[in-house]
C-alpha positions in Angstrom: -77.2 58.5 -35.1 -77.3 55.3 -36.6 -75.4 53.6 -33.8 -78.3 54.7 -31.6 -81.3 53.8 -33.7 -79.9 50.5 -34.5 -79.5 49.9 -30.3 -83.0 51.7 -29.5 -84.6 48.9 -32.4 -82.1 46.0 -30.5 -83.6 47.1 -26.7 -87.7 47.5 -28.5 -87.3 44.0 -30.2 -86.7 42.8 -27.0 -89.0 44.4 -25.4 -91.5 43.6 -27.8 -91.6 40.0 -27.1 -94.0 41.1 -24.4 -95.2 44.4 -25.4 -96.0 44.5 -29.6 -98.0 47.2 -28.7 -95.4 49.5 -27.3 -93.4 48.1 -29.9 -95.5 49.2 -33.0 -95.8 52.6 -31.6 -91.9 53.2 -30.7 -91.5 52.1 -34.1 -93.4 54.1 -35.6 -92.6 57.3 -33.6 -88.1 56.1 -35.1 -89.1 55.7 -38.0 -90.9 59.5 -38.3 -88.6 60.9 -36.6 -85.4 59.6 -39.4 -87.9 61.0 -41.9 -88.1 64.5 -40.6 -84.9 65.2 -39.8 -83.7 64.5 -43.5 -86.9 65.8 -45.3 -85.1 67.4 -48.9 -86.6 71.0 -49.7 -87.1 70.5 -53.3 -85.3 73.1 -55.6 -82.0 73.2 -52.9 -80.2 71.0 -55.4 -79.6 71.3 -58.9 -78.4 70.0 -62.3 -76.2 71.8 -64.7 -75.4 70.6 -68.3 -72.4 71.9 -69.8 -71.1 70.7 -73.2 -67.8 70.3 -74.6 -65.5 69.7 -77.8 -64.0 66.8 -76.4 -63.5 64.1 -72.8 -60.1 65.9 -72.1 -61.7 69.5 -72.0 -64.4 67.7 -69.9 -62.6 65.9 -67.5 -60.6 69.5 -67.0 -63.7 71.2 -66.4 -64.9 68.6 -64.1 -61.8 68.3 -61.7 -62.1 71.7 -61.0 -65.6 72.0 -60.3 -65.5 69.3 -57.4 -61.8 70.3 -56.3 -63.2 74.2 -55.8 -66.1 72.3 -54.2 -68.8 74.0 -56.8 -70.2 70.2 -57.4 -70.2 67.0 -55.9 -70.3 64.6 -58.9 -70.1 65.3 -62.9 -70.8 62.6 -65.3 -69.2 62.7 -68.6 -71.6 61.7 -71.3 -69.9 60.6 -74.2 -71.3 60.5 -78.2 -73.6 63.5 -77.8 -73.8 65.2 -81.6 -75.0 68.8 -81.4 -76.6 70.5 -84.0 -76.9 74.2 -83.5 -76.5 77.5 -85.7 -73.2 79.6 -85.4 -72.5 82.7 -86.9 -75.7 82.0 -89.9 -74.4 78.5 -90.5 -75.9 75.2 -89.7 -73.0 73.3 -87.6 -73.1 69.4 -86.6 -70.4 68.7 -84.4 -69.7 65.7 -81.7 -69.4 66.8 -78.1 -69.4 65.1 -74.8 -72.2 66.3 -72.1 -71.6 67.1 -68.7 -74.6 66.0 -65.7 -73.4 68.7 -63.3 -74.5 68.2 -59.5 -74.9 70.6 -57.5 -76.3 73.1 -55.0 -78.9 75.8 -56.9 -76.8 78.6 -54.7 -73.8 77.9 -56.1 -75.1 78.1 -59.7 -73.5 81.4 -60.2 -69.9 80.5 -59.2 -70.1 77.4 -60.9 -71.3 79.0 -64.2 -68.5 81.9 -63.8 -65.7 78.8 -63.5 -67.1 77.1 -66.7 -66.7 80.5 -68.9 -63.6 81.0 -67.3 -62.2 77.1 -68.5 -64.0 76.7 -71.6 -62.7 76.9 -74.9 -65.9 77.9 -76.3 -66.6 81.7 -77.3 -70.3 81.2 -75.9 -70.5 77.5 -73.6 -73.5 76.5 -72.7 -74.6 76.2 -69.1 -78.0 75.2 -68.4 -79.8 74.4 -65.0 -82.6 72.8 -63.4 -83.6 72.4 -60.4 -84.3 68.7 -58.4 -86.9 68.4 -57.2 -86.9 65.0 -55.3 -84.7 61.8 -55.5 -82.8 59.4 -53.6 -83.0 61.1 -49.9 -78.9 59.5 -48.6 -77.8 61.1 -52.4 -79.3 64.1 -51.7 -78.0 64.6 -48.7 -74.5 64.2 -49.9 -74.4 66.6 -52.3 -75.5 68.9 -49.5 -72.5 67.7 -47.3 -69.9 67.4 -50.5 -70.9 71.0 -52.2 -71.2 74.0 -48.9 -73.8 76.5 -48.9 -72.9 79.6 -50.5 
């Protein structure tokens, strides 16, 4: 697709040495055209945010969410301190966050795969949805992570 936009601008530049005209409006009519055919539906993608005790359990976690193709990318966040209650008592403990992306279809399986590889009694696993960003990104993490 590329190939052939980038020869159909090559053969219009030329050719709009004599015609701007014809030029602009070729132009015009590629460039819509690139536009709608990757127009993001917002909500299609998602973010999770999964904590953990430590970058090990994280890093875990994270290789099998993109191996089992649940995510395309996971950032580690280190130095997160969460303060919470547990069982009537005030904890404060240092955790790592995870940035989970993802496709909102595939929240389910991902969610069951983080109980299932957690250490934690009750993990947390938290969503929200995107809705916009960087179109190319988007689009990879609709190519990386498959439809349910």
């Amino acid at each position: 697709m590329l190939r052939t936009t980038v020869q159909v601008v090559l053969v219009l530049s030329l050719a709009g040495v004599c015609m701007p005209p014809l030029l602009l409006t070729a132009w015009r009519s590629i460039v819509t055209m690139a536009a709608s055919s990757s127009t993001y539906v917002a909500g299609t993608h998602s973010m999770a945010f999964v904590t953990a005790p430590s970058q090990e359990v994280a890093k875990k976690i994270a290789g099998g969410l993109v191996k089992n193709k649940l995510a395309a990318c996971v950032n580690i966040i280190p130095g997160v301190v969460s303060v919470y209650e547990w069982e009537e008592k005030i904890n404060e403990d240092p955790e790592v966050i995870m940035m989970i992306k993802t496709r909102t279809s595939r929240l389910e399986e991902l969610t069951k795969y983080v109980r299932e590889n957690h250490p934690y009694d009750v993990c947390e696993v938290i969503s929200s949805k995107i809705d916009q960003g960087n179109p190319p990104y988007l689009d990879w993490i609709g190519q990386i992570v498959p439809e349910k």
